[in-house]
C-alpha positions in Angstrom: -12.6 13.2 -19.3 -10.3 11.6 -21.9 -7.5 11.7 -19.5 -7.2 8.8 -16.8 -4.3 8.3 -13.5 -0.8 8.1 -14.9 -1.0 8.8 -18.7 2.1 11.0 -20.1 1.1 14.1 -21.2 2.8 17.3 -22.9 1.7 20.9 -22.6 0.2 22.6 -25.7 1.5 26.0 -25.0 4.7 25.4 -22.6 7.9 22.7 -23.3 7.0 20.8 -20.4 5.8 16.9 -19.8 4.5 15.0 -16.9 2.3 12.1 -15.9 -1.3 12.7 -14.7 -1.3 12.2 -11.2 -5.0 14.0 -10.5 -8.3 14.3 -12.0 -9.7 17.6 -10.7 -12.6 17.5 -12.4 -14.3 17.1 -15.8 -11.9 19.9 -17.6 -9.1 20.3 -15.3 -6.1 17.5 -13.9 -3.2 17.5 -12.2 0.3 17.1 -13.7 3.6 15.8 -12.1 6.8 16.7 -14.1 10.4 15.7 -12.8 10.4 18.2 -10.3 7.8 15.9 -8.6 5.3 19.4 -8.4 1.9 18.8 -9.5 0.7 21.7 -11.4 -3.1 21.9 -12.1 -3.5 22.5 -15.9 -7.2 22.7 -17.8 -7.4 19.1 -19.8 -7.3 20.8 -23.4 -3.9 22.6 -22.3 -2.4 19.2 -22.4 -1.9 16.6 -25.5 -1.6 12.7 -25.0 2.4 11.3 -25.6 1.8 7.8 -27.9 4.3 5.4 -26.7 4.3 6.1 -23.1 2.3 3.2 -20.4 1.0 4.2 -17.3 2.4 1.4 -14.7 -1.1 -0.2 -14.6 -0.8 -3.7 -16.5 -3.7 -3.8 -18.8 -4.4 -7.4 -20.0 -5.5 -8.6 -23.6 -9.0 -10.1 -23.6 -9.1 -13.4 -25.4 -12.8 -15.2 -24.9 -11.1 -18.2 -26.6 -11.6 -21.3 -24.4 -8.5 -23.2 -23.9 -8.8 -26.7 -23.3 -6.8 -27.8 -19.4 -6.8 -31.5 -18.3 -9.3 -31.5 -15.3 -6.3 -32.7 -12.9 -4.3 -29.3 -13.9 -7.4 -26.8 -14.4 -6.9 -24.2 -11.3 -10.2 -23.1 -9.8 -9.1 -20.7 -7.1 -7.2 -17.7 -7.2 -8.9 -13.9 -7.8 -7.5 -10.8 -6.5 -7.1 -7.6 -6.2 -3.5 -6.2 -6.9 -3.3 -2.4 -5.8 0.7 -1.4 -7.5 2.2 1.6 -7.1 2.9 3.6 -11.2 6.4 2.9 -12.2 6.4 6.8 -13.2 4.1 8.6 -11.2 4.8 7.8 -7.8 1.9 9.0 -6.2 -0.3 7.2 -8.2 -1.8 3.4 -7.7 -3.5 1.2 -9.9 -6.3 -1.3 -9.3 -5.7 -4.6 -10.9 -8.2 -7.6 -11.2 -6.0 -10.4 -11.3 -7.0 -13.7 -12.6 -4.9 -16.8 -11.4 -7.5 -19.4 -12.5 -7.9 -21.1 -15.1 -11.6 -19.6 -16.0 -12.3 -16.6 -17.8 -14.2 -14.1 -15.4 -16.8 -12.1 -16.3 -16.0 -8.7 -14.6 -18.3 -5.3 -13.9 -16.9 -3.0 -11.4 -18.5 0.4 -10.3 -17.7 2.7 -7.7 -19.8 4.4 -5.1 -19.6 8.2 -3.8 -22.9 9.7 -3.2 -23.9 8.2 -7.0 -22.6 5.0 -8.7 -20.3 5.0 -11.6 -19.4 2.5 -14.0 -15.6 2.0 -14.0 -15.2 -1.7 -16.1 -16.4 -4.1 -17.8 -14.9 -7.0 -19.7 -13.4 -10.0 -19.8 -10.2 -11.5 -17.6 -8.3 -14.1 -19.5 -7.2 -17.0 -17.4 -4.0 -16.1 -15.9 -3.8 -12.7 -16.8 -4.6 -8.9 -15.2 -7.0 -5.8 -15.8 -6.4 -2.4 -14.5 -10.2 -1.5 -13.4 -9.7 1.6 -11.2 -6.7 4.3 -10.6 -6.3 6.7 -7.8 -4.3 9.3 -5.6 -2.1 7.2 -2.9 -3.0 10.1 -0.7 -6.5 10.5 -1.0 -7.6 7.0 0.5 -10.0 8.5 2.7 -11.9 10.5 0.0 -11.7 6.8 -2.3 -14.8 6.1 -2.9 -17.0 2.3 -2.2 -16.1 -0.2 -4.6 -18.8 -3.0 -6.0 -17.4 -5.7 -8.2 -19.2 -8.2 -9.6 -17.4 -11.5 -11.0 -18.9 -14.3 -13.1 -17.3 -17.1 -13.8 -17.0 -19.1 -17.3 -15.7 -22.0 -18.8 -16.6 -24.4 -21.9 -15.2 -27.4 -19.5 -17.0 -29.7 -17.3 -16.7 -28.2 -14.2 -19.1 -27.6 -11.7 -20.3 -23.6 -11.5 -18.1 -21.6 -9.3 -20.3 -19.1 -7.1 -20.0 -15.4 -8.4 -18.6 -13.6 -6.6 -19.3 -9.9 -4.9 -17.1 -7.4 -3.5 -19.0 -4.3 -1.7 -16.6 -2.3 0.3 -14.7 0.5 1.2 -11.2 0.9 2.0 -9.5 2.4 4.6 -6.2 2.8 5.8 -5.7 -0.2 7.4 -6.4 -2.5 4.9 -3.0 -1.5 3.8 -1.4 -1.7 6.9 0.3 -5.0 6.1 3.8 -5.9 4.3 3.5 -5.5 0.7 4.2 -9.2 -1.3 4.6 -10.1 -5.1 1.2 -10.0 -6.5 0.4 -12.6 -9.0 0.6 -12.8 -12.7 1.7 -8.8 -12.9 4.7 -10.4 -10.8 5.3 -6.9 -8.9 5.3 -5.8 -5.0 1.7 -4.5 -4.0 -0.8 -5.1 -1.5 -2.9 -7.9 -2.1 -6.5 -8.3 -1.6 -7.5 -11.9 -1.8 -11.3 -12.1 -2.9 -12.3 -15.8 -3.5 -11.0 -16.4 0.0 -13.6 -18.4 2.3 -13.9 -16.6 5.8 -11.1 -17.4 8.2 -12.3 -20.1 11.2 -11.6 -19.4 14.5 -9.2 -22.5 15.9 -10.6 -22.5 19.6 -7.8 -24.9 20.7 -5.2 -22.3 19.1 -7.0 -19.3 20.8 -7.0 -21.5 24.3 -3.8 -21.5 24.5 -2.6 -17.8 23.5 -5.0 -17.3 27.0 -3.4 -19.1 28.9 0.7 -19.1 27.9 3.1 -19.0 30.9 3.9 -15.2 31.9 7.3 -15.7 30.7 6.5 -16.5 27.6 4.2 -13.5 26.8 6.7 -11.1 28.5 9.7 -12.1 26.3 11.3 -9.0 24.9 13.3 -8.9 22.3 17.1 -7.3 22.2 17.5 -4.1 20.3 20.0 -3.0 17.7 22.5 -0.6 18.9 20.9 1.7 16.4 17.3 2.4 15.8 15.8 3.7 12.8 12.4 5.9 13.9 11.8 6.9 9.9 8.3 6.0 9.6 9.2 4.4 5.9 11.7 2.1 8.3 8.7 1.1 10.7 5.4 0.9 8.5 5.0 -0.3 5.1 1.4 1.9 4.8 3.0 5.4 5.3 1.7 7.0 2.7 -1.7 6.4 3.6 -0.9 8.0 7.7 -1.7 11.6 8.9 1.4 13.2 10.9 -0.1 13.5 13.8 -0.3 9.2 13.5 2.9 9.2 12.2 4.2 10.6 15.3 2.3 8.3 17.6 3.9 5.1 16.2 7.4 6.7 15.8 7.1 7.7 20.0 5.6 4.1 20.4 8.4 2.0 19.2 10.9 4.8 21.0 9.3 3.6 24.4 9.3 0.0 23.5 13.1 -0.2 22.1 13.9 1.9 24.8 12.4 -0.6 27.2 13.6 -3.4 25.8 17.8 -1.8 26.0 17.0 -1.6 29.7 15.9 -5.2 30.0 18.9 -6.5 28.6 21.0 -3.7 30.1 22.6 -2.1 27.4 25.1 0.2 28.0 23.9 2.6 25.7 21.7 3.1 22.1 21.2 5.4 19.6 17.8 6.8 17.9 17.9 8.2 14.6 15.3 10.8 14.1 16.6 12.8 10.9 16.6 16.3 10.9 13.1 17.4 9.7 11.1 20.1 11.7 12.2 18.8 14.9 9.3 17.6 16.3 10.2 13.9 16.7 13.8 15.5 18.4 11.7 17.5 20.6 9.5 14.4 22.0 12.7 12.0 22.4 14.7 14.6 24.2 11.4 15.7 26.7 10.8 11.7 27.3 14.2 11.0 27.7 15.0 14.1 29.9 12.7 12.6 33.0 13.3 9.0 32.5 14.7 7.2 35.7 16.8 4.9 34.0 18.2 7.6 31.3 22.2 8.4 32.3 22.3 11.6 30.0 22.0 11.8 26.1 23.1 13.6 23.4 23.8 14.4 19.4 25.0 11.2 17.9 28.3 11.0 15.7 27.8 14.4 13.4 30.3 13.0 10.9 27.5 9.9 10.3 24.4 11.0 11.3 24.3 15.0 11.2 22.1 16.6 13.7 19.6 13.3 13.0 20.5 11.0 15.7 20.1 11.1 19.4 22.6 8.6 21.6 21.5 7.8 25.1 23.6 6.1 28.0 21.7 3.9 30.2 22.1 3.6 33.7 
């Protein structure tokens, strides 16, 4: 396959361009044009556009040593920075970033019922490598990765232990806020992979046992209006079935709702959005039998539509 994640491509036979945004198999992908429709085309159907990137930020390999005064040479920092494609959307891209000051010595292969050699090269000192792409969607058919890292450098400084990365990812692992992931200098999730193993602090973990019952119990006061979009309340999204999706939008209904009775609001307002209806639905069934619920209804049309459910309190 000649095509990878994210290159531009134009149909032979049509006037239509897209991005690759799936590798079906070994002669057919999957193209997304404007319209954001991905239209399964056979690989020879489509011709490469020069001139177009993918998002991935592929990094020059210099083996050139550079010499760093001991006191400024930076030993620790290697990563994995997983960035969305600045085109196709529902693409991501794999980098192995490099914020040391050694050049690493990189093989990466991925696992799914055989192995398959993804990368090899050389990481310049402060610099990134795309080594894998893959659908945004289809985490849990990803397959296992194994990256192996050597270190190098013409310095005198004592060996740095290779390091090994044998793993597969799962949803969770991007369950956290994205942050700025170094050297590409854009938001991602970041996997930190020359990290020792966190310690326990058994002083720290004492005490969150045995904090007053005031303190554990302290709730928080709501905004007037809550925003129950799933893109509002979780940062991993893309990665969560519906039925999930639903779970943790009714789960932080019952907890702001909760928390406007504690500090006895007079009243506060969901915003659902329209959509099927579903989430609606659940609010209005929950909020219907709840002792402390005065009545509800549709929020201000003129600003929220039929998207927004106000309830009085009691």
């Amino acid at each position: 396959m000649k095509y990878k994640l994210g290159d531009f491509v134009r149909f032979v036979d049509e006037r239509m361009e897209g991005y690759v945004t799936r590798i079906i198999d070994e002669n057919m992908i999957g193209v997304t044009g404007e319209d954001d429709f991905e239209i399964p085309v056979l690989a020879s159907k489509v011709t490469s556009v020069y001139g177009h990137q993918s998002g991935g930020n592929a990094a020059g390999i210099n083996p050139a040593a550079t010499i760093i005064p001991t006191a400024e040479f930076k030993a620790k920092g290697v990563y994995l920075g997983v960035v969305g494609d600045t085109k196709a959307a529902s693409v991501v891209h794999f980098n192995l970033v490099n914020d040391t000051s050694y050049q690493l010595l990189a093989t990466f292969k991925t696992e799914k019922q055989q192995y398959k050699g993804e990368y090899i090269g050389i990481v310049a000192p402060n610099s990134a490598v795309v080594i894998y792409s893959a659908q945004l969607a289809d985490i849990q058919l990803w397959p296992k990765f194994n990256l192996q890292i050597l270190y190098y450098t013409q310095q005198d400084m004592k060996p740095e232990t290779p390091l090994l990365f044998n793993d597969k990812f799962k949803a969770k692992d991007f369950s956290g806020a994205k942050k700025t992931v170094p050297v590409i200098n854009q938001p991602g999730w970041l996997i930190r992979l020359d990290e020792p193993e966190m310690m326990l602090d058994a002083e720290k973990l004492k005490e969150s046992f045995f904090k007053p019952a005031a303190e554990k119990q302290q709730v928080d006061k709501p905004k007037g209006e809550v925003d129950l979009h799933i893109e509002k309340l979780r940062d991993d999204y893309q990665f969560i079935n519906s039925q999930e999706i639903l779970h943790i939008q009714l789960d932080y209904f019952k907890k702001s709702l909760d928390a406007a009775i504690v500090h006895q609001l007079p009243d506060i307002t969901f915003i659902h959005g329209a959509g099927n209806g579903i989430l609606r639905h659940e609010l209005h069934k929950q909020l219907g039998k709840h002792p402390k619920v005065q009545t509800f209804m549709d929020a201000r049309k003129e600003k929220f539509g039929y998207g927004a459910t106000k309830v009085l309190l009691k």
